[in-house]
Jmol script that loads the backbone (N, CA, C; Angstrom):
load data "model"
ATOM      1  N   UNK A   1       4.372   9.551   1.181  1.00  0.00           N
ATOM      2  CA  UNK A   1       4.345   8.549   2.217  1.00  0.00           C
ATOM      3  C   UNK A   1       5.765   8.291   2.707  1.00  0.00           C
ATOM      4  N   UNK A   2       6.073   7.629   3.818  1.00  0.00           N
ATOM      5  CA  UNK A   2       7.159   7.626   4.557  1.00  0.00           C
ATOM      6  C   UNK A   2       7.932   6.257   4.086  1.00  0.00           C
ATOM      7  N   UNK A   3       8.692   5.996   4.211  1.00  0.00           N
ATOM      8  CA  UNK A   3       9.333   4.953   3.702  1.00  0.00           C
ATOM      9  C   UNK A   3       9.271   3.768   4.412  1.00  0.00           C
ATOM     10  N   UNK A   4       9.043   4.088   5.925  1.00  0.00           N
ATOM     11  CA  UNK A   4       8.766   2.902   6.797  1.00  0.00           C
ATOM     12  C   UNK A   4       7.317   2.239   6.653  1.00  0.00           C
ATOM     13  N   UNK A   5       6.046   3.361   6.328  1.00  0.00           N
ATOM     14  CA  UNK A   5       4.639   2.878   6.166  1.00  0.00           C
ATOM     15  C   UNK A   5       4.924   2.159   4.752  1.00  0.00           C
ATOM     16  N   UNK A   6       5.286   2.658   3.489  1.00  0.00           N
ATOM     17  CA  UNK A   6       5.224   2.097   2.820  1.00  0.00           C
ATOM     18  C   UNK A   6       5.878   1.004   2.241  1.00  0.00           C
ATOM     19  N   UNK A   7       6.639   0.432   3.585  1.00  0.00           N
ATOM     20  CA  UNK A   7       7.471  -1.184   3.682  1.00  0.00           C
ATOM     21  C   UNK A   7       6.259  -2.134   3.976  1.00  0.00           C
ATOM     22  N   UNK A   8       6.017  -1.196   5.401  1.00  0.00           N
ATOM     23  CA  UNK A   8       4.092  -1.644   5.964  1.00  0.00           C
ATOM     24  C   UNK A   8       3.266  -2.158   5.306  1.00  0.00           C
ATOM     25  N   UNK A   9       3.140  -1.263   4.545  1.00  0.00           N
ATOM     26  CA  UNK A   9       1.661  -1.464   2.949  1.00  0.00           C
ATOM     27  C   UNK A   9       2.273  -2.789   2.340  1.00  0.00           C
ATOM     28  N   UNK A  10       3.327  -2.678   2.174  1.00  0.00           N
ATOM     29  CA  UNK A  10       3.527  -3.962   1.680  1.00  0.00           C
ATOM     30  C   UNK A  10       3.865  -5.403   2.134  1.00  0.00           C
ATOM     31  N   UNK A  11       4.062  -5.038   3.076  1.00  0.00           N
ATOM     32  CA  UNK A  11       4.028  -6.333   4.224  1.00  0.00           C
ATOM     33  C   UNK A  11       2.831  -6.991   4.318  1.00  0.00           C
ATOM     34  N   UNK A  12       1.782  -5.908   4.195  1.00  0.00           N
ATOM     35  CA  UNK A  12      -0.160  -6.124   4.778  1.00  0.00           C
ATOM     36  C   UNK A  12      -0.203  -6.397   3.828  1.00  0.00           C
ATOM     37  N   UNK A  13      -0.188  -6.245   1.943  1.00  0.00           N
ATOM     38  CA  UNK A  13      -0.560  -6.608   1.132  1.00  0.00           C
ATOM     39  C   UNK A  13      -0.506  -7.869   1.208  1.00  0.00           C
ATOM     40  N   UNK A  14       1.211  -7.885   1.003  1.00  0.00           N
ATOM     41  CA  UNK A  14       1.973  -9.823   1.038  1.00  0.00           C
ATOM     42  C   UNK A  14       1.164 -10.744   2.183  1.00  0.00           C
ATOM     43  N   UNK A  15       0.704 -10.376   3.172  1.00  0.00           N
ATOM     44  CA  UNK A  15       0.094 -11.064   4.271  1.00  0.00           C
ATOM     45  C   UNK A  15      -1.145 -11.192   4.063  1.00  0.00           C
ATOM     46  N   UNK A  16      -1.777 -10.169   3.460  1.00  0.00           N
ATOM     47  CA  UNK A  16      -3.370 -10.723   2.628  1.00  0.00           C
ATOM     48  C   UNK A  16      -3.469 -11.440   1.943  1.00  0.00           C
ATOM     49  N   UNK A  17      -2.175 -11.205   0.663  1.00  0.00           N
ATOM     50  CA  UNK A  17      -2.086 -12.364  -0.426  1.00  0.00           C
ATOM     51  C   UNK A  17      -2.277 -13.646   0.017  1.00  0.00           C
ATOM     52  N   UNK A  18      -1.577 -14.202   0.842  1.00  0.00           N
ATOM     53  CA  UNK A  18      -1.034 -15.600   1.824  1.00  0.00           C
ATOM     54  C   UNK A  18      -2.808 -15.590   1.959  1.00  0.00           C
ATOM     55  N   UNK A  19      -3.538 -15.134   3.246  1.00  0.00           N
ATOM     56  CA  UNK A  19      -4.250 -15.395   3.994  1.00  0.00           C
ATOM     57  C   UNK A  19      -5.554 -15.906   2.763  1.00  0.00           C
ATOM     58  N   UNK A  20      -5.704 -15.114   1.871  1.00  0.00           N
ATOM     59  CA  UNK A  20      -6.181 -15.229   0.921  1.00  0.00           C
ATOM     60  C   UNK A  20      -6.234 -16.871  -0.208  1.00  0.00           C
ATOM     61  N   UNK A  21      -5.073 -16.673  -0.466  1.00  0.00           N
ATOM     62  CA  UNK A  21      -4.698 -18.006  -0.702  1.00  0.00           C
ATOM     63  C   UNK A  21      -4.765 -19.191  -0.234  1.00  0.00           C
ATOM     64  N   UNK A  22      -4.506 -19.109   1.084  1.00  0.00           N
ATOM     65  CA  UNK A  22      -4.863 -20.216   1.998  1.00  0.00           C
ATOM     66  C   UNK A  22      -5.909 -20.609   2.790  1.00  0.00           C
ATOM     67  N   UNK A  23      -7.075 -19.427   2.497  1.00  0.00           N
ATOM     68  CA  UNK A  23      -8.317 -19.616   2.613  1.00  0.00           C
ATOM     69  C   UNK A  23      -9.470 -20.067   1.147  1.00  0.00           C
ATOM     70  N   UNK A  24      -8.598 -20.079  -0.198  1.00  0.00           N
ATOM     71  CA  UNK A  24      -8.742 -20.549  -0.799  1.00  0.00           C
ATOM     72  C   UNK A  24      -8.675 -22.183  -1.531  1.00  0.00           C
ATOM     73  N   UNK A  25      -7.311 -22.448  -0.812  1.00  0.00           N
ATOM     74  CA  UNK A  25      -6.904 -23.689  -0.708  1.00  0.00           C
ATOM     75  C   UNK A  25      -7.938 -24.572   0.205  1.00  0.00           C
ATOM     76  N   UNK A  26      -8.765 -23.858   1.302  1.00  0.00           N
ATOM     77  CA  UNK A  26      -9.334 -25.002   2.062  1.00  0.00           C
ATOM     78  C   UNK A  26     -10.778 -25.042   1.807  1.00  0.00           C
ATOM     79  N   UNK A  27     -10.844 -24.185   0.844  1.00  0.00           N
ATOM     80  CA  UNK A  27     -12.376 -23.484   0.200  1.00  0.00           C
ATOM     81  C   UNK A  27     -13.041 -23.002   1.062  1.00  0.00           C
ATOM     82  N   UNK A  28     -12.713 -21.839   1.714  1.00  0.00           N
ATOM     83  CA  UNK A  28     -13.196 -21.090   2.552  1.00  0.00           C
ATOM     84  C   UNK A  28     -13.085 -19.775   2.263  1.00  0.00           C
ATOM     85  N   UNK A  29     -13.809 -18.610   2.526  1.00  0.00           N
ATOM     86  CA  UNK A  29     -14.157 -17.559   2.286  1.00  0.00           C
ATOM     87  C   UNK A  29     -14.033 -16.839   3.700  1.00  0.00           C
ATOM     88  N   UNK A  30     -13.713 -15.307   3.461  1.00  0.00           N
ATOM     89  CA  UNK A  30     -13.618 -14.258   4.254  1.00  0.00           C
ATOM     90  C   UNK A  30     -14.482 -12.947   3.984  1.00  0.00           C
ATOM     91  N   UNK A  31     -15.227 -12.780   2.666  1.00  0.00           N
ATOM     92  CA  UNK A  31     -16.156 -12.099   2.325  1.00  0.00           C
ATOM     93  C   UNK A  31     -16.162 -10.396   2.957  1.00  0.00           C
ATOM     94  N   UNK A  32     -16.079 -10.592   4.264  1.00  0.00           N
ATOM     95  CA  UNK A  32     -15.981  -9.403   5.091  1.00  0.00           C
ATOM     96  C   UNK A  32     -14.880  -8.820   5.072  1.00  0.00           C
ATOM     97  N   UNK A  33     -13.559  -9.528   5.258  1.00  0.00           N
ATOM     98  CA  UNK A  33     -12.140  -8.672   5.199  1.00  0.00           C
ATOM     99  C   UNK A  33     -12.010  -8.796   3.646  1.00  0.00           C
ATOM    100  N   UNK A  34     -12.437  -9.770   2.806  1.00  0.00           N
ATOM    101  CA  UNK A  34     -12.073  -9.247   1.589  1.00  0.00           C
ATOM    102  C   UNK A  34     -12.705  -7.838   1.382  1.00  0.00           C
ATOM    103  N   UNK A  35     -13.845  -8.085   1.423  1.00  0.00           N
ATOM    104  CA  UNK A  35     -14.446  -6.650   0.730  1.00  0.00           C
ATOM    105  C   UNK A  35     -13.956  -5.736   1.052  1.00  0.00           C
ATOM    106  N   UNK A  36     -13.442  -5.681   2.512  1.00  0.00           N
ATOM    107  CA  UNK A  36     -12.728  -4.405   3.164  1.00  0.00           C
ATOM    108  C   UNK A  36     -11.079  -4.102   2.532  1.00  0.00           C
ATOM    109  N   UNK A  37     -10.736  -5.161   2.410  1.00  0.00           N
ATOM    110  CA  UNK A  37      -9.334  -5.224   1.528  1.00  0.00           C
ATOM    111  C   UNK A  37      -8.980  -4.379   0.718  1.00  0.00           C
ATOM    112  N   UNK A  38     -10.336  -5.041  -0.313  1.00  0.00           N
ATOM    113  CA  UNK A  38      -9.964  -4.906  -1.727  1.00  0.00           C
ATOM    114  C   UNK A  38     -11.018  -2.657  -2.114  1.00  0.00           C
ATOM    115  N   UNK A  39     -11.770  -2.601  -0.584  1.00  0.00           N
ATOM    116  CA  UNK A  39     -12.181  -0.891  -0.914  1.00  0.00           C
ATOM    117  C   UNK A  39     -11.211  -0.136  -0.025  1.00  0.00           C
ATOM    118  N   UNK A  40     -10.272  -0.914   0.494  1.00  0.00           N
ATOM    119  CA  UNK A  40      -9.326   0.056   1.136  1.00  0.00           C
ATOM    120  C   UNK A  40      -7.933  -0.033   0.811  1.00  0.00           C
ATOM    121  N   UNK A  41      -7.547  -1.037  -0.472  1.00  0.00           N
ATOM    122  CA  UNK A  41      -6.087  -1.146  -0.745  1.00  0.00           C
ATOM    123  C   UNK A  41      -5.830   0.455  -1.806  1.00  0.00           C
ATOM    124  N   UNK A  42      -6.334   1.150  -2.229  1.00  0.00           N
ATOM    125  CA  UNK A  42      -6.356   2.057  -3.154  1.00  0.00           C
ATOM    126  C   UNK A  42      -5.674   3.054  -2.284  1.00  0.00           C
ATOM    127  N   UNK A  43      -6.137   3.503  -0.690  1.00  0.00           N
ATOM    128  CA  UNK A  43      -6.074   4.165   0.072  1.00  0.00           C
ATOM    129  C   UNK A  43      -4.539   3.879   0.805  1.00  0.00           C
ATOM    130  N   UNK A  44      -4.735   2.513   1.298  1.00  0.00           N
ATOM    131  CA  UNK A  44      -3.071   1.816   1.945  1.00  0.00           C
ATOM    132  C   UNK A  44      -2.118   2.098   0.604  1.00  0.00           C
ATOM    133  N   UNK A  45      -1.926   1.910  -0.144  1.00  0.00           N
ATOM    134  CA  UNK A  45      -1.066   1.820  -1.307  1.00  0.00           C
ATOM    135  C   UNK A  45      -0.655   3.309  -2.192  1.00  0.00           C
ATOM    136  N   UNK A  46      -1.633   4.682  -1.698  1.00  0.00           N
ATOM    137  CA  UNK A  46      -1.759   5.382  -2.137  1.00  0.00           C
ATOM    138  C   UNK A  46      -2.060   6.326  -3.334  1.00  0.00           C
ATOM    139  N   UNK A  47      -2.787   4.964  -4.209  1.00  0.00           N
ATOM    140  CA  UNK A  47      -3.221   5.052  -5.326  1.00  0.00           C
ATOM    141  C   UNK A  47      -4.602   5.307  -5.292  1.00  0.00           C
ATOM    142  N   UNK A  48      -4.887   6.662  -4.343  1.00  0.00           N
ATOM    143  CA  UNK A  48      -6.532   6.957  -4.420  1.00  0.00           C
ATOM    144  C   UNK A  48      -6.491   8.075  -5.366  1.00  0.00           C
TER     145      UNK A  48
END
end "model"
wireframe off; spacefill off
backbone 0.3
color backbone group
């Protein structure tokens, strides 16, 4: 992977973390981007 995508990957991670969190804090759920998140971080991160 390139060094610029994989600044990327981690930017999107850190920005899920947050969104995540703060949809937790108001007890609210995302169900749909989680699920998508968490079957496509293996792939973004390159740990498939």
């Amino acid at each position: 992977m390139e060094e610029s995508s994989t600044g990327k990957n981690i930017e999107f991670y850190a920005n899920c973390t947050e969104y995540f969190t703060a949809l937790r804090k108001q007890g609210k759920n995302d169900d749909g981007f989680e699920d998508e998140f968490f079957y496509t971080m293996p792939v973004i991160s390159g740990n498939n």
